[in-house]
VOSE-399992 format. One record per residue (C-alpha): x, y, z. Coordinates in steps of 0.5 Angstrom, whole numbers, padded with zeros to 4 digits, always signed. Layout:
BEGIN
XYZ
...
END
This chain:
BEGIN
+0000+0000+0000
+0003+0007-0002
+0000+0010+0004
+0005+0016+0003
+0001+0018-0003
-0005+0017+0000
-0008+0024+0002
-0015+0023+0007
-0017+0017+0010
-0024+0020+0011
-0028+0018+0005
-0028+0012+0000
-0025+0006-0001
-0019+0009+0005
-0025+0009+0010
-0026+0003+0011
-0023+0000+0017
-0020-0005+0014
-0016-0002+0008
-0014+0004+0012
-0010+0001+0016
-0007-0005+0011
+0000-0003+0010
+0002-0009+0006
-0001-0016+0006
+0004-0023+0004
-0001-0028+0000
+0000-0036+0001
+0003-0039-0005
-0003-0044-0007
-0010-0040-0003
-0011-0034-0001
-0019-0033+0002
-0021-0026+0004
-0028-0026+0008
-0032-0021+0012
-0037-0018+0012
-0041-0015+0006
-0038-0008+0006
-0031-0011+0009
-0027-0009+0003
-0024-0016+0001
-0027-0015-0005
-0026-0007-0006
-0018-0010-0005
-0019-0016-0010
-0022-0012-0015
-0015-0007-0014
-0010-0012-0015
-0014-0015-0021
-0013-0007-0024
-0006-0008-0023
-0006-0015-0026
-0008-0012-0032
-0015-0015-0032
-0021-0011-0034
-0027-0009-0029
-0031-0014-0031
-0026-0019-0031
-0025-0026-0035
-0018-0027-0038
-0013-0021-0038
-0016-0020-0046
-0023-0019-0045
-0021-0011-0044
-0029-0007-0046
-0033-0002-0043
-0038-0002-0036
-0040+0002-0032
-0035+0005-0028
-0034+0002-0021
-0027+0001-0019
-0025+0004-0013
-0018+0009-0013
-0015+0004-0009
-0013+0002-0015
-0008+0007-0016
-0005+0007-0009
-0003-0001-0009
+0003-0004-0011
+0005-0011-0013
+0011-0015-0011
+0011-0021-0016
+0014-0027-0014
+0020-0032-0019
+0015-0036-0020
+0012-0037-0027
+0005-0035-0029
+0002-0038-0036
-0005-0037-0035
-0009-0032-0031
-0017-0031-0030
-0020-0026-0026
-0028-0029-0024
-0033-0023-0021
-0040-0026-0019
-0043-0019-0019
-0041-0018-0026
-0041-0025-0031
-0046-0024-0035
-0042-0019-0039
-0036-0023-0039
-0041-0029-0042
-0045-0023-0046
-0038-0020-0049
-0035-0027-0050
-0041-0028-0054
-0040-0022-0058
-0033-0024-0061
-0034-0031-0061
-0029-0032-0056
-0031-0039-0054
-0024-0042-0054
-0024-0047-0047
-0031-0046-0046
-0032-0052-0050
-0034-0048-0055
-0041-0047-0053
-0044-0040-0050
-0043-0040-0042
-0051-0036-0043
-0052-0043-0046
-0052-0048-0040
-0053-0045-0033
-0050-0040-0028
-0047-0046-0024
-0045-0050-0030
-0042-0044-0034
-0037-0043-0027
-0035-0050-0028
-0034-0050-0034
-0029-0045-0033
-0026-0048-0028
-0024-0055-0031
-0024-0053-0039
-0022-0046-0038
-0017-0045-0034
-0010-0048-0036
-0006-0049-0031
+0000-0045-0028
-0004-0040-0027
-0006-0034-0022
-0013-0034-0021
-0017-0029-0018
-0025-0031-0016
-0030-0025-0014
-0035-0029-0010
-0035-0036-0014
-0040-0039-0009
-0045-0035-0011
-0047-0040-0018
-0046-0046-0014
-0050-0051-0009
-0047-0054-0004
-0045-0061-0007
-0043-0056-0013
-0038-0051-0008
-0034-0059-0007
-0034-0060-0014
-0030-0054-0015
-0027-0054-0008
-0023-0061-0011
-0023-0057-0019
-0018-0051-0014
-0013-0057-0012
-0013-0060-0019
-0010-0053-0021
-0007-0052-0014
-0003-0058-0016
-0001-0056-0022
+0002-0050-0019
-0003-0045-0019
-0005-0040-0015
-0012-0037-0012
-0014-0030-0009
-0021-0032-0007
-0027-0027-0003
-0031-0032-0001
-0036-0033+0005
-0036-0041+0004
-0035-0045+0009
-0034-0051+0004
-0029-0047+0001
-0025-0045+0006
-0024-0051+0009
-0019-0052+0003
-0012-0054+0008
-0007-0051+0004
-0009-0043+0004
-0009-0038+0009
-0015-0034+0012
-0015-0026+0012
-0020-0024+0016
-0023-0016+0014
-0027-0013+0020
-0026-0006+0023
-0019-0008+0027
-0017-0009+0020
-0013-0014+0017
-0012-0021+0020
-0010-0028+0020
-0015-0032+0023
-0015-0041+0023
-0021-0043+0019
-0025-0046+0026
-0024-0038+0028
-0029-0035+0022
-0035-0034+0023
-0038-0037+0017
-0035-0043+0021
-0038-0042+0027
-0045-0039+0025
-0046-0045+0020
-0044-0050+0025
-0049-0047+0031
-0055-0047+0026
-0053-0055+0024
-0052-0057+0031
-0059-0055+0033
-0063-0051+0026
-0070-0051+0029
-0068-0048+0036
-0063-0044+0031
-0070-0041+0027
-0074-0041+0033
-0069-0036+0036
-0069-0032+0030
-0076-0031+0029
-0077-0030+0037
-0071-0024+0036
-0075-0021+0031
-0082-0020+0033
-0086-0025+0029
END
């Protein structure tokens, strides 16, 4: 973080707690995961590194470079990157909020090439992920993912989980925003916890989405009932 630079950290995205106190951030050489609340800012910094990646705002591959409605951050701006000797081959920034357009653009150019040749508007949110997960992405690469349980059932996100350490295995390297629990519980990562404390490493059965999801298992009718009594119904 080029924090010298930085001239307030009274508005947006420099108020968020956890990027105004983040000063540098060492990634795990096969799974990074972001979680946190929504508004947390884990997916304001994914979106930042992808920018000084070279991928467009919409995401997919470093070529698919077109128009959208502006939201990037300037967080952007205000990040460096320190790249390892490690060789990337291939590179895929995925965004939940934004795939359509990719599929859409993918489409326009006939940019079907490792999407099995078909539209990914063709099959469904979950299978078009998938697809690109096990056809597109090649291996020795870096991959950024942007909420990919979003698309995904349960029995899917373990699908993916194993689809991640096929590629993992193949020396590749992931930066996922997330808040699976399935999906966290990858081995071969590192946990960094965005709250207003800021930046930190957390073990997997510290998170959150660990321990709401294992409350609500153990006892889910006492779980809802609670709830619902909370909330006056």
């Amino acid at each position: 973080m080029e924090r010298e630079r930085i001239a307030a950290y009274d508005e947006y995205p420099f108020d968020i707690p956890a990027i105004r106190s983040m000063h540098s951030l060492a990634f795990h050489p096969d799974v990074t995961f972001f979680v946190g609340e929504n508004g947390s800012g884990k997916s304001t910094l994914l979106e930042a590194i992808a920018f000084q990646l070279g991928f467009g705002p919409a995401g997919g591959t470093r070529n698919m470079q077109f128009a959208t409605a502006e939201t990037a951050s300037d967080l952007r701006d205000y990040i460096g990157i320190v790249r390892g000797t490690r060789q990337v081959a291939d590179a895929y920034f995925l965004r939940a909020e934004s795939f359509y357009n990719v599929a859409s653009y993918a489409d326009e150019v006939r940019y079907l090439a490792g999407y099995e040749g078909r539209s990914l508007h063709a099959r469904s949110h979950g299978e078009a992920f998938l697809a690109i997960l096990n056809h597109k992405l090649r291996g020795k690469g870096l991959y950024l993912f942007d909420e990919p349980e979003a698309a995904l059932s349960p029995s899917r996100q373990m699908t993916a989980l194993a689809s991640i350490h096929a590629l993992v295995e193949d020396e590749s390297q992931f930066i996922i925003a997330t808040h699976s629990p399935i999906l966290l519980a990858y081995p071969r990562s590192k946990i960094v916890q965005f709250d207003e404390s800021g930046l930190r490493q957390v073990r997997y059965e510290e998170t959150e989405h660990y321990a709401v999801t294992r409350r609500f298992l153990a006892d889910h009718q006492r779980a809802v009932n609670d709830l619902l009594r909370a909330d006056g119904s």
